[in-house]
C-alpha positions as CSV (number, residue, x, y, z in Angstrom):
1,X,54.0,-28.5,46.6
2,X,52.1,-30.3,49.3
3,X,48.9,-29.4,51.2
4,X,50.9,-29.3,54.6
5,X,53.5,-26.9,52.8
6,X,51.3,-24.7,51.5
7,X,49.4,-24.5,55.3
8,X,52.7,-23.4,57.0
9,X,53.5,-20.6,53.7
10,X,49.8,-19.1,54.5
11,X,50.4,-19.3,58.5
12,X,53.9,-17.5,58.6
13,X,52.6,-15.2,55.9
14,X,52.6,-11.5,57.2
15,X,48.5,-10.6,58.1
16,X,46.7,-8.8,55.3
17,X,43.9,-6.5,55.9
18,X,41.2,-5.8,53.4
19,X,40.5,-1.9,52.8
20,X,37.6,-1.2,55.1
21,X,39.4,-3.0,58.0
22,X,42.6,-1.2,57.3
23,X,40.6,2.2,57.2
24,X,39.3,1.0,60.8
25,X,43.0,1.2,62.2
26,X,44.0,3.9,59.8
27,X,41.7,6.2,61.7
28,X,41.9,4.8,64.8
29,X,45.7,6.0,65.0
30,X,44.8,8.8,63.1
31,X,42.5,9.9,65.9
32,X,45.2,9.9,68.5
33,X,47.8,12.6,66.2
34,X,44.5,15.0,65.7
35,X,45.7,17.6,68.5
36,X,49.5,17.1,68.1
37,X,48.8,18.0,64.6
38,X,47.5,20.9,64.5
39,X,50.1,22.3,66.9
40,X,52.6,21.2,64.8
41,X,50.7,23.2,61.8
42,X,50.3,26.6,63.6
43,X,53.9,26.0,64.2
44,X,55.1,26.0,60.8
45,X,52.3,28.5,59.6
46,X,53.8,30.7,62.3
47,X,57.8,30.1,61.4
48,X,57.3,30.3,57.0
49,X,60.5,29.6,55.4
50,X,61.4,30.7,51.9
51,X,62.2,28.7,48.9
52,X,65.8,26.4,49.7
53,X,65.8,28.8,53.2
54,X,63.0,25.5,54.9
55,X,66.1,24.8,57.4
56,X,63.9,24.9,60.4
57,X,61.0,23.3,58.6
58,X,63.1,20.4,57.8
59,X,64.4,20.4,61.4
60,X,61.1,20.0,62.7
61,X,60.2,17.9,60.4
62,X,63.0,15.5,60.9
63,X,62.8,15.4,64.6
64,X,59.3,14.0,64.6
65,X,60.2,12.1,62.4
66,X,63.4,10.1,64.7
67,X,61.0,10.2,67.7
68,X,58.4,7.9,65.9
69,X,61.8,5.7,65.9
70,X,62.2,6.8,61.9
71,X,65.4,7.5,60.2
72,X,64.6,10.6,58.0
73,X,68.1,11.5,55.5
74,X,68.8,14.7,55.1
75,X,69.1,16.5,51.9
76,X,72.0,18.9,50.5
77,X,70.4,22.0,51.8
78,X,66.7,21.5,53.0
79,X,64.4,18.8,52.4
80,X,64.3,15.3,53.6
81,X,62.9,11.4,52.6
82,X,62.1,8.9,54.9
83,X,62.0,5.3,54.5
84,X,58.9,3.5,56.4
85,X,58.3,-0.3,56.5
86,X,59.6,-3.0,54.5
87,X,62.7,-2.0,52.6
88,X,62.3,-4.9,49.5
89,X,60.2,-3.9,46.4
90,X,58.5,-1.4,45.2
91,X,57.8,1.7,47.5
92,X,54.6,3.8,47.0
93,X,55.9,7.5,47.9
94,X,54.1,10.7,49.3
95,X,54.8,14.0,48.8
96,X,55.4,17.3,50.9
97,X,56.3,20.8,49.6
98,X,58.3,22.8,52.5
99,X,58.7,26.5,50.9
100,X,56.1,29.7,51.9
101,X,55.6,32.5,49.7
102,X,57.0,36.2,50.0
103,X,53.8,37.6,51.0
104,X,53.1,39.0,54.0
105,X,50.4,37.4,56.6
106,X,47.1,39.1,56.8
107,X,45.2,36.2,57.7
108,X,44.8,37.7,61.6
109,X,44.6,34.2,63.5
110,X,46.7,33.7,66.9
111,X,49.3,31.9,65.1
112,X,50.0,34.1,62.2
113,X,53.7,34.4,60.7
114,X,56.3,35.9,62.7
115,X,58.4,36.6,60.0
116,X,57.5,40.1,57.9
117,X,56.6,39.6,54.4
118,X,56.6,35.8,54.3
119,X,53.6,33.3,54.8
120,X,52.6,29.8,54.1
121,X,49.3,30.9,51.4
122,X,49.2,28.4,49.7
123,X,48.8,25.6,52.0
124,X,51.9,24.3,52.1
125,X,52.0,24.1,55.6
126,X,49.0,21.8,55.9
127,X,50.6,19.2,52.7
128,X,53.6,19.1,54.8
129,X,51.3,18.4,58.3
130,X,49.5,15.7,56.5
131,X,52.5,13.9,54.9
132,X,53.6,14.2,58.1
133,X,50.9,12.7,59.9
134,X,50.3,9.7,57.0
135,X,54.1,8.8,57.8
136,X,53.4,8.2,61.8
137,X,50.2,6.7,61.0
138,X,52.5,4.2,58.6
139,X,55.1,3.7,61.2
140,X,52.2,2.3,63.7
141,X,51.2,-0.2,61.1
142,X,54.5,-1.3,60.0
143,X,55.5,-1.6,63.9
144,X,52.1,-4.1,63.8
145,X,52.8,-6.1,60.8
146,X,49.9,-4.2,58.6
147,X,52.4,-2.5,56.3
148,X,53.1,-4.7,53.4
149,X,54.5,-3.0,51.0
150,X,57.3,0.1,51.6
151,X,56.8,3.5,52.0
152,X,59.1,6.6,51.1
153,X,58.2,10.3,51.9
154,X,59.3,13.1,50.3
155,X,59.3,16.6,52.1
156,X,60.8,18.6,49.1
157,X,62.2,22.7,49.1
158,X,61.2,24.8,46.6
159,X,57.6,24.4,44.9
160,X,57.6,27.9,44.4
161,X,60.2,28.5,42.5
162,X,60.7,27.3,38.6
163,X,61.5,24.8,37.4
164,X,60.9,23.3,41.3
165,X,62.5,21.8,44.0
166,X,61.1,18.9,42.5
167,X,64.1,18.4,40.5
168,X,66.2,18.3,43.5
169,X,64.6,15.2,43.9
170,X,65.1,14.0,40.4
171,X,68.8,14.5,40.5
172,X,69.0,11.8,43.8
173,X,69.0,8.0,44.1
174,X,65.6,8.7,46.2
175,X,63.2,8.5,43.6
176,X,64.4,5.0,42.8
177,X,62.6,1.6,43.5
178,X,59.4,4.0,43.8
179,X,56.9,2.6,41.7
180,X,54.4,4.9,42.5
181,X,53.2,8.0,44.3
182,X,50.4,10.8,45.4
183,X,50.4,14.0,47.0
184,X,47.5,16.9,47.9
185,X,47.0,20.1,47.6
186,X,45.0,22.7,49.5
187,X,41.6,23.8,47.7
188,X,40.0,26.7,49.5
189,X,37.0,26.4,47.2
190,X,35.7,23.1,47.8
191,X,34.6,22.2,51.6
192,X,36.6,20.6,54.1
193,X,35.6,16.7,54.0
194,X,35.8,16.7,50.4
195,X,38.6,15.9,48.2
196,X,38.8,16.8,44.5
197,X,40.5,14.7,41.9
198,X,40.7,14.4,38.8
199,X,42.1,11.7,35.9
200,X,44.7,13.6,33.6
201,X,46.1,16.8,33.5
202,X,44.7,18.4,37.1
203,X,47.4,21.2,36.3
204,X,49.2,23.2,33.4
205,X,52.6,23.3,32.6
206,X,54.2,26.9,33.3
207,X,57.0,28.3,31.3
208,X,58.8,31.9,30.9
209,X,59.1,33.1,27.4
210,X,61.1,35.7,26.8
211,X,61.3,38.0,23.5
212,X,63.6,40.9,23.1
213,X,63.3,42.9,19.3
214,X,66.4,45.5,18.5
215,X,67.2,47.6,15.9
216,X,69.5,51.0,15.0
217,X,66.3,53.1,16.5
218,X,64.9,56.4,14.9
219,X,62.8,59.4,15.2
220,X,59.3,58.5,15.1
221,X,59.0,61.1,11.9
222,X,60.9,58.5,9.8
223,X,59.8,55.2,10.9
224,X,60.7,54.2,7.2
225,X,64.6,54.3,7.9
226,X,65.0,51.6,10.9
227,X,63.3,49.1,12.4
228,X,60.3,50.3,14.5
229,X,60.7,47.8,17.5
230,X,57.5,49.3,19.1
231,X,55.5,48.3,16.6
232,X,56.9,44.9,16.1
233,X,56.7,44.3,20.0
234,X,52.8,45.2,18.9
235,X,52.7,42.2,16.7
236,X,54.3,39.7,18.9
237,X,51.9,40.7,21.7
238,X,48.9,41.0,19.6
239,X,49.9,38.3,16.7
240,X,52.0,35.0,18.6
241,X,48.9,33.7,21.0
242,X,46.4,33.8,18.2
243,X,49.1,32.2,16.0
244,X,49.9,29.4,18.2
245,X,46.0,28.2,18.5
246,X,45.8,27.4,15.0
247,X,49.4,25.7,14.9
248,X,48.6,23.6,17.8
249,X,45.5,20.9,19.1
250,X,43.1,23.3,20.8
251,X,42.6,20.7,23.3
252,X,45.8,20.8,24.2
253,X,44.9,24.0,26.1
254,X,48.1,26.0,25.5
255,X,48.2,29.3,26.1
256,X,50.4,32.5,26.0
257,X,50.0,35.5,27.7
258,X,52.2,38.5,27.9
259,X,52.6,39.9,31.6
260,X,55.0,42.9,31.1
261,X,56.6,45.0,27.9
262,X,59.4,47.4,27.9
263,X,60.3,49.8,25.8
264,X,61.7,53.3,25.3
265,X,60.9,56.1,27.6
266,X,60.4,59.2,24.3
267,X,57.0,59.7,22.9
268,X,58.9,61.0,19.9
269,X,61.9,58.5,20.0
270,X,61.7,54.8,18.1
271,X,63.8,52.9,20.8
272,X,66.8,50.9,20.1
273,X,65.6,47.5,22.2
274,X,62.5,46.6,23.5
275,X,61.7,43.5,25.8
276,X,57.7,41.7,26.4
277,X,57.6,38.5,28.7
278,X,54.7,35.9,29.6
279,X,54.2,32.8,30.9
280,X,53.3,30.2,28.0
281,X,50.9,27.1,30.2
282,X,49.7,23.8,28.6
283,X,47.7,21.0,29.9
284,X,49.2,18.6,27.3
285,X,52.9,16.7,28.2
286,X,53.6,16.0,23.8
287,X,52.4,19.3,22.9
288,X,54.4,21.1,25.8
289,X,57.6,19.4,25.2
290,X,57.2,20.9,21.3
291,X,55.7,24.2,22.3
292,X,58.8,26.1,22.7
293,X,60.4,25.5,19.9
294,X,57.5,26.7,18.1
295,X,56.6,30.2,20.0
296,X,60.4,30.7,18.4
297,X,59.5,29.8,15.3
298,X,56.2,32.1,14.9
299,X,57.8,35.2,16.5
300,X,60.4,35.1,14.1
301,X,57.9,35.0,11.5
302,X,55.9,37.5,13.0
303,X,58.6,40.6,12.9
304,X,60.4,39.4,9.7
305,X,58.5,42.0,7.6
306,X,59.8,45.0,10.1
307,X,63.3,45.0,9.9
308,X,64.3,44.5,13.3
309,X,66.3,41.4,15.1
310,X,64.8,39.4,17.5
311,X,65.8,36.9,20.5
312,X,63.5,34.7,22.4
313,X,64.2,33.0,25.3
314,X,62.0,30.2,26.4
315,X,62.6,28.5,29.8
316,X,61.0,25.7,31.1
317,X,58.8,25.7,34.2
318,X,57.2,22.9,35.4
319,X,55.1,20.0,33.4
320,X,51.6,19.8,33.6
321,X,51.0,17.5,36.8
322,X,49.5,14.0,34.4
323,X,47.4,12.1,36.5
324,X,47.5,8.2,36.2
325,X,44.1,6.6,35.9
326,X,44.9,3.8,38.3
327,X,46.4,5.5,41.0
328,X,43.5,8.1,40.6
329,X,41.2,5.7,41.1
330,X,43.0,4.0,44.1
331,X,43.4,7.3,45.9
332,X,39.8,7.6,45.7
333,X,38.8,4.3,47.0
334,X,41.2,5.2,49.9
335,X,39.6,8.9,50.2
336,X,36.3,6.9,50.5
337,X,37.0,4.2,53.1
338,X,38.2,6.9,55.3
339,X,36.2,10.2,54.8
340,X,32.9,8.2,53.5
341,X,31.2,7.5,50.3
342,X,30.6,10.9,48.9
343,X,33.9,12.8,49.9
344,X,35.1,12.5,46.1
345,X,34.1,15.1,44.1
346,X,35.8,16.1,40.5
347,X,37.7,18.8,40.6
348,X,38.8,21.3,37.5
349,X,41.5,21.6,36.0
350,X,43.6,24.5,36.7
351,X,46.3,26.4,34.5
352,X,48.7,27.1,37.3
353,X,51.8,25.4,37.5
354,X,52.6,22.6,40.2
355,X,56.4,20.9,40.1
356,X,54.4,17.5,41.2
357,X,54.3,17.5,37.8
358,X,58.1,16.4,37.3
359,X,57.5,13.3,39.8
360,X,55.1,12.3,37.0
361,X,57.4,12.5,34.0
362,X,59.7,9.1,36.2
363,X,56.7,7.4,38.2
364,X,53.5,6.8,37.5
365,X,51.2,8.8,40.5
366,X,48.0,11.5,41.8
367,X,47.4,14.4,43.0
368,X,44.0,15.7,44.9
369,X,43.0,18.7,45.7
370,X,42.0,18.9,49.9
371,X,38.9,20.9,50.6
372,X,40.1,23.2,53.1
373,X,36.6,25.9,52.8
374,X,34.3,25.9,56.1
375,X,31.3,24.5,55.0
376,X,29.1,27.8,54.6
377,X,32.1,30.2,54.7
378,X,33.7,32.1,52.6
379,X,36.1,31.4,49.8
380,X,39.6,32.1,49.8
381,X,42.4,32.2,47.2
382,X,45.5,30.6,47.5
383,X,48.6,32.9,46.8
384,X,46.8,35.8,49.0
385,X,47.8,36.8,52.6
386,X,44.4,36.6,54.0
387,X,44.4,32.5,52.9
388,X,42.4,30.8,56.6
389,X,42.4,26.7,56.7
390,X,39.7,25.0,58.5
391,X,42.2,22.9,60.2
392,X,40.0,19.7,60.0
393,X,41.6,19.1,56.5
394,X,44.5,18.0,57.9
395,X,43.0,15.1,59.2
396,X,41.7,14.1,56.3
397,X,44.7,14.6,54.1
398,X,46.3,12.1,56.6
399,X,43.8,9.5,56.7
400,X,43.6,9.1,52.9
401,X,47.4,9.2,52.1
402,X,48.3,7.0,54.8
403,X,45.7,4.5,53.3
404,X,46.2,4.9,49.8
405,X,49.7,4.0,50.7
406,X,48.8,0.9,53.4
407,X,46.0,-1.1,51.1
């Protein structure tokens, strides 16, 4: 190839700009969504939607979407993607959860929820404001030739119930030709300005286990002549988590704990059936896609000496959410050129369950943690009716995903 044609390849060659200079016009059209923003927060904090019920979320959603000139598709029920920039090769995609919780608001600000018993605690609201946000700031740089590479969002239903809208996702074409992708998630412990991540698991996976024992029943005066399913719901509860550290890698962080047990209503009756269910959470994918089979395995050995039958039922949840070293590390450059040097902070990881987590299992992606605590203020807890944002994180969740997903 000649000098002269490789001049007139570099001259027609769509304009590149470096990190820092992309961060520059990142925040400058960042800047002019600030206000709109936050209306369109208090908007969906006042309006919370249930799990697969987000119709008017999605609506919303979609029709700021189509006036940034965006053509956001619909999905069966609730939830939406949207395509931004060029549509060859690999997309990077962000992610949105939609749902609120069935809790009702007690959080006293102006724009509280209108709707009794349901509220967006655990921050949903402000992911979905932010995704939001990073997809307008995207359209502006596609429109000026700064968007190389292809963007898809993702405003999914459902996060809050297992296994997770997530998989709504899973079972589409959408999550095709995306080669990788990020998404946040409120932290009300950390300050607003900062942004926790982490590389590896961030969260736990989250599964139901179920385990029923039966037998012919008795009086408790002659335990001898049936099974005593009391006794053997004992040893599950007491006998099964202690069990399953020393059959599994303790660093795989699994653990089982028992949440609720029925059985009989007679102090002097030995019940027929009894029933205890838990949640079983690991931090590690291998040993969580082996850990069910094995809870099975050491109940059963745990009641064989008592006489009684037994049925467990273990259903998955979620995966733990597996983040990728690369894309870690790229999200926190792009957390760094736009909310400064020191806005990176290592977060811990947390034993609750996230369906981010089933995005990870087909692409290779992050998720941060978005400091949403008044510097100085109190703490809050996520999953509590009382949960209060500082409102300046959502300006910071747009900044970094839109320039994680532009550099």
């Amino acid at each position: 190839m000649s000098v002269a044609e490789l001049d007139q390849i570099v001259s027609t060659a769509p304009p590149r700009a470096s990190g820092p200079v992309l961060a520059q016009r990142v925040m400058e059209l960042a800047d002019e969504l600030d206000d709109e923003l936050v209306a369109f927060r208090r908007d969906v904090h006042a309006h919370p939607e249930l799990s697969r019920r987000e119709s008017r979320t999605t609506a919303v959603v979609a029709e700021r979407l189509r006036a940034a000139g965006l053509s956001p598709r619909l999905l069966d029920g609730t939830g939406l993607v949207c395509d931004i920039g060029p549509g060859e090769g690999a997309r990077t995609g962000l992610r949105a959860d939609l749902d609120a919780l069935p809790l009702q608001d007690t959080s006293g600000v102006e724009f509280a929820s209108t709707a009794p018993g349901v509220a967006h605690a655990c921050g949903h609201d402000v992911h979905t404001t932010a995704v939001l946000g990073a997809g307008l700031v995207l359209a502006r740089l596609a429109s000026e030739g700064l968007l190389t590479r292809g963007v898809r969002l993702f405003f999914q239903p459902a996060e809050e119930v297992m296994p997770g809208g997530a998989l709504d996702i899973l079972g589409t074409p959408e999550l095709d030709g995306v080669e990788r992708i990020a998404a946040v998630h409120c932290d009300p412990k950390i300050d607003v300005g900062t942004v926790g991540t982490r590389i590896g698991s961030i969260t736990s996976a989250a599964d139901a286990v179920s385990v029923t024992v039966s037998s012919p029943g008795g009086h408790t005066s002659r335990p001898h002549l049936t099974g005593d399913v009391v006794f053997a719901l004992g040893q599950v509860i007491t006998q099964v988590s202690a069990a399953l550290g020393r059959r599994l890698d303790p660093r795989s962080g699994v653990n089982l704990t028992w949440g609720t047990v029925q059985a009989g209503s007679m102090p002097n009756v030995i019940p027929s059936t009894g029933t205890v269910k838990g949640t079983l959470r690991c931090l590690d994918v291998a040993a969580w896609q082996n850990a069910g089979d094995l809870v099975r395995d050491v109940v059963e050995q745990v009641v064989k000496p008592y006489d009684v039958e037994v049925t467990v039922h273990h259903t998955r949840g979620v995966p733990p959410v597996d983040n990728d070293a690369t894309e870690t590390t790229a999200l926190e450059a792009a957390i760094r050129e736009t909310a400064g040097p020191d806005a990176v902070v290592l977060t811990e990881q947390s034993m609750g369950g996230e369906d981010f987590g089933w995005y990870l299992t087909k692409v290779r992606g992050t998720m941060a943690r978005l400091g949403t605590r008044t510097p100085g203020g109190r703490s809050y807890d996520i999953h509590q009716g009382d949960l209060i944002v500082d409102e300046r994180a959502i300006g910071v969740g747009v900044r970094m995903l839109a320039q994680y997903a532009a550099r």
